[in-house]
N, C-alpha and C positions, 0 to 999 in steps of 0.2 A: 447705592450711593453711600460713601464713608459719611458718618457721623460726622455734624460741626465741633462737638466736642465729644470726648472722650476720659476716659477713667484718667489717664495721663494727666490732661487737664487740672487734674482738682487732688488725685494723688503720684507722684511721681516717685516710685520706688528702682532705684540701682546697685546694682549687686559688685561687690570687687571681692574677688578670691583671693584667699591668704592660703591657701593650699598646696601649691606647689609644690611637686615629687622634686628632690636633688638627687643624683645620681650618685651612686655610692659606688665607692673603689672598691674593686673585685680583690679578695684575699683567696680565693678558692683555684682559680682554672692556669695551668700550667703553659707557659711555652714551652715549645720544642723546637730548636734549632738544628737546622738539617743541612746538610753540605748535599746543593745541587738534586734538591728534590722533584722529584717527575711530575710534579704540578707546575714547574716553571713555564712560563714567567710569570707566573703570578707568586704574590710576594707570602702571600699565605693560605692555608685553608683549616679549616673548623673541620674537628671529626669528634662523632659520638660512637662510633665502631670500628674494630678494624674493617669492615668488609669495604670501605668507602676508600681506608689507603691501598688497599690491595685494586682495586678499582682505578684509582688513580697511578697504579704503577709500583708501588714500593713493594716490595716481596717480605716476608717473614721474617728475613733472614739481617735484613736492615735496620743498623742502631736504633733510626728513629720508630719504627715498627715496632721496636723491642720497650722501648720508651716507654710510648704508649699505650703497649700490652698491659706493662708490670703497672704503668698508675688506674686502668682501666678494670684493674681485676682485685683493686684493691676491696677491702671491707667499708672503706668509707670515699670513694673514689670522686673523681671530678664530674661536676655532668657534661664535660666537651673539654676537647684537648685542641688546643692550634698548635699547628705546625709552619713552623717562618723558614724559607727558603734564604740558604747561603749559598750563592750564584759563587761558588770555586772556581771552578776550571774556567769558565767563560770570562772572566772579570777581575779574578785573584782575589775576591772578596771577602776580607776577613767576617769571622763572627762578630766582631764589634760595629764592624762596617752595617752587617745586616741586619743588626740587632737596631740598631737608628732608624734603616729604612722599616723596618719592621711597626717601631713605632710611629710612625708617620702615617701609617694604618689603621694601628689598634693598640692601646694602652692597657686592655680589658684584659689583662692577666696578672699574677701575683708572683709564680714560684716557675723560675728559670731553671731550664735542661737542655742539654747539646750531646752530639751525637761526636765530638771529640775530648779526648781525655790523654791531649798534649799538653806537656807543663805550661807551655808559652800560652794556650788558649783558656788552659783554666785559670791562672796566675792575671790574663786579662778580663775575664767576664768576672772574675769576683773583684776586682778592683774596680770595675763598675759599678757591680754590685752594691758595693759598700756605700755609695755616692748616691744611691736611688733607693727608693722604698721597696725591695720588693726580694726574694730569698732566692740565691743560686744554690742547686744542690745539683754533685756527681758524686763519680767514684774513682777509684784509681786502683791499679795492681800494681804499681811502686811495690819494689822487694825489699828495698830499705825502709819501708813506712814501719812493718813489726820490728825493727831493732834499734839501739842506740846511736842510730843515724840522724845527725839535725840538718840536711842538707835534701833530704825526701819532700813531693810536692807538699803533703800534711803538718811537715816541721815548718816550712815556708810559712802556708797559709795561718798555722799558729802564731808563728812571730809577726804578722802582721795581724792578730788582733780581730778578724773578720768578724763583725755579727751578724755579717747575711748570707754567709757562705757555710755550707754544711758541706761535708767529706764523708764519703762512706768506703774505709779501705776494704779491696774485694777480691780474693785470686782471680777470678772468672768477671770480672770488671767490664775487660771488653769484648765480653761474649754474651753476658746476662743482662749489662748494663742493668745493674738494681737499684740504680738511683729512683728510676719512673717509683719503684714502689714505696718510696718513702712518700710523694705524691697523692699514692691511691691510697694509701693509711692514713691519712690525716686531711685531704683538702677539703671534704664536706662535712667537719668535726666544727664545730664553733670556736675559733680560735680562743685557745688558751682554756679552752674546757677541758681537754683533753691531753694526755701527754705521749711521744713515741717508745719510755719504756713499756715493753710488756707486748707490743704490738708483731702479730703475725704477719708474714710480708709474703704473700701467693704468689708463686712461682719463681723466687729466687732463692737457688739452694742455699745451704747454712755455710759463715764465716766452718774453714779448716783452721784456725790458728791455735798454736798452742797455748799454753797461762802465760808465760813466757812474753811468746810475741803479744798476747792480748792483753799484755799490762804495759808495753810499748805504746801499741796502738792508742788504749785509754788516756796516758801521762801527755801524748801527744794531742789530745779531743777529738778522736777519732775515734767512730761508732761500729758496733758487732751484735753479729746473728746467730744465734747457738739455738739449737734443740734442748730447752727445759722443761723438763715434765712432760715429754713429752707431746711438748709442739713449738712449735718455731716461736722464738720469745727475743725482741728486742731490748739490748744495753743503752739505756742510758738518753740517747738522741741529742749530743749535742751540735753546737754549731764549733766552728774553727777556733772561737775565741774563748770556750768553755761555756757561754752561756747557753740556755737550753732552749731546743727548736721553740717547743708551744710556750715559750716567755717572748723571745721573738716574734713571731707572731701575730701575739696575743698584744703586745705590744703595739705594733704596727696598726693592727685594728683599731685598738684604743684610739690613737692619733687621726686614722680615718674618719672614725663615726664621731670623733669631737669637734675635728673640723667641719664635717658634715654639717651637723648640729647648730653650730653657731652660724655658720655662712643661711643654711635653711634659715633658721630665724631673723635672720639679716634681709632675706630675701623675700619672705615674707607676709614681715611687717612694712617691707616698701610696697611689696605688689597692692597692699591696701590701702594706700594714700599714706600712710605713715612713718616715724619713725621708732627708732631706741634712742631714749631720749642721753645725751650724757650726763643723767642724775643718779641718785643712789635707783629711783625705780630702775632707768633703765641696765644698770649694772645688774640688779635683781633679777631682772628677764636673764639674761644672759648665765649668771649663777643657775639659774634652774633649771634649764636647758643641758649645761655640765650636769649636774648633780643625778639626771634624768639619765643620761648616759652611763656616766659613771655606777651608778644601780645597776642598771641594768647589765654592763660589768660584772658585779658584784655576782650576781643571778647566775651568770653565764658559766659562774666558775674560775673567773679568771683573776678577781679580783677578790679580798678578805672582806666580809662584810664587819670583821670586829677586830681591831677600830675601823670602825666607816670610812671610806673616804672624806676627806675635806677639800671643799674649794673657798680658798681663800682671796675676799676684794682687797684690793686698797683703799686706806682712809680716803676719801671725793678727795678730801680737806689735804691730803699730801701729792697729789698727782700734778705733776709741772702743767704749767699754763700754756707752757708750750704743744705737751701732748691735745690737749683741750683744742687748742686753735688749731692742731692738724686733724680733730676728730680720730686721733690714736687712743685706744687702750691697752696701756703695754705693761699692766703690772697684775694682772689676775693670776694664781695659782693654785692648782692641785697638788693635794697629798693623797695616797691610797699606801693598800700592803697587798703584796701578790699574795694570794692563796697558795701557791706554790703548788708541788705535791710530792707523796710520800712513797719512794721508790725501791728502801732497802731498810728492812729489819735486822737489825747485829746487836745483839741475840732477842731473843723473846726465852726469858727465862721462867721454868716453872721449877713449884719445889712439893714433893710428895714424902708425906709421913704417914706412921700409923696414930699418930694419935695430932687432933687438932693444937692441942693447949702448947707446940711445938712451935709455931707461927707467930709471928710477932704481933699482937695487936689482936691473939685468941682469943 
């Protein structure tokens, strides 16, 4: 028989969780877009090996195969590659086309790859590209890309300024397809820690261009692969618009994990009966929550820790009355400085004498 009374009774204790996981945008795991791949009709599938596409149909010998190899073999590679099905022949279905249903799927990828390297196809996924968060990379054998040609896919996508579109010019383009490796160098690197010069690229043979064509190549932002020192050593790694892969990026995460950040604390502070209040405390919360991030930035590499970053509020006392009565805060801003990093020595000069008292400052 239950007790007429109970501990309940006399103390009543209730718990509400402020803990809640937010799901963080994937900057690491690549799509691969495949014209009429043999897992049809389904719109995609997850692979952490080749033996699973070979399984499903696709042979060696296949772009997207090839893809997948060169990011899967990389030094710092994806842990799982999706591959999205572009239904061609049955449907006439563009990559953009696919690329929508794609997302209607699964959002959970970061750095875009296709299995064509027609002007009209590249010229459109980086035009999308540019409209969404997320970095398209290929290649091209364009024979006018090494010369004083401005009409080549690469002089295009320079004149339009891209910062989510990377080019990798390639003789062996559509045979190697060595974009996947830019992928497997850098997707499990902490964005903006790390940079693509210097980086060896497994199993895609070295750019043949001469200084010549390879100062074409550079003036236009387009990246090369030469044997120095004796191992395969990556130039430079920009994107179409000159700015560089890991600032991109690195970039984008930022934006992630601050949104993250603030919407998390938004969230909750409601799951606990509560709010943020719109005073200077609750501006405070909010502040720290940035500043939390932004360090940990700093940590990662990606960010200069001197000067610190700054997040700067606004005066309470100056913020429209109107923002107030919409429960808007629209005037909060950060400052930081990219750590950057240091990619070419011209010259490192030394000086040798017989006698010290020769040196300035002996």
């Amino acid at each position: 028989m239950a007790d007429t009374y109970t501990i309940e009774d006399i103390v009543n204790v209730e718990i509400s969780y402020g803990d809640r996981p937010i799901t963080r945008q994937n900057v690491s795991t690549p799509l691969v877009l495949a014209a009429d791949a043999p897992f049809a009709p389904d719109r995609i599938r997850i692979y952490t090996d080749l033996d699973d596409m070979i399984s499903d149909g696709f042979t060696n010998t296949d772009p997207a195969y090839k893809l997948v190899a060169n990011a899967l073999a990389g030094s710092f590679a994806p842990r799982q590659v999706i591959v999205g099905n572009v239904d061609v022949t049955a449907s006439s279905e563009t990559y953009l086309d696919a690329l929508s249903a794609i997302e209607d799927e699964t959002t959970d990828w970061f750095f875009l790859l296709a299995d064509t390297h027609l002007e009209a196809d590249i010229l459109a996924l980086a035009a999308y590209a540019e409209t969404e968060r997320f970095m398209y990379i290929t290649s091209s054998d364009d024979a006018d890309i090494p010369t004083s040609a401005d009409t080549d896919i690469l002089s295009q996508l320079q004149a339009l300024q891209y910062d989510h579109t990377f080019l990798w010019p390639h003789k062996e383009a559509d045979t190697v397809w060595p974009e996947g490796g830019i992928v497997g160098a850098m997707a499990s690197i902490t964005p903006g820690a790390s940079t693509l010069h210097g980086k060896t690229i497994p199993g895609v043979p070295y750019n043949t261009y001469t200084r010549t064509e390879a100062s074409f190549i550079e003036q236009k932002n387009g990246n090369l692969y030469y044997p120095i020192g004796g191992a395969g050593f990556f130039l430079e790694g920009k994107m179409v618009s000159g700015r560089y892969f890991d600032i991109i990026r690195g970039g984008l995460n930022l934006e992630f994990r601050l949104e993250e950040s603030i919407f998390g604390l938004i969230k909750r502070v409601s799951d606990l009966g509560r709010k943020i209040p719109y005073t200077l405390a609750g501006m405070t919360m909010i502040e720290t929550v940035m500043y939390e991030q932004l360090f940990l930035t700093v940590n990662q590499g990606f960010l200069s820790g001197s000067p610190a970053p700054r997040v700067i509020l606004p005066n309470i006392d100056d913020i429209p009355v109107n923002d107030k009565a919409n429960r808007e805060l629209n005037m909060i801003e950060f400052e930081a400085v990219l750590a950057g990093a240091i990619h070419r020595l011209q010259p490192v000069r030394g000086y040798l004498a017989l006698d010290a008292s020769l040196f300035t400052g002996a």
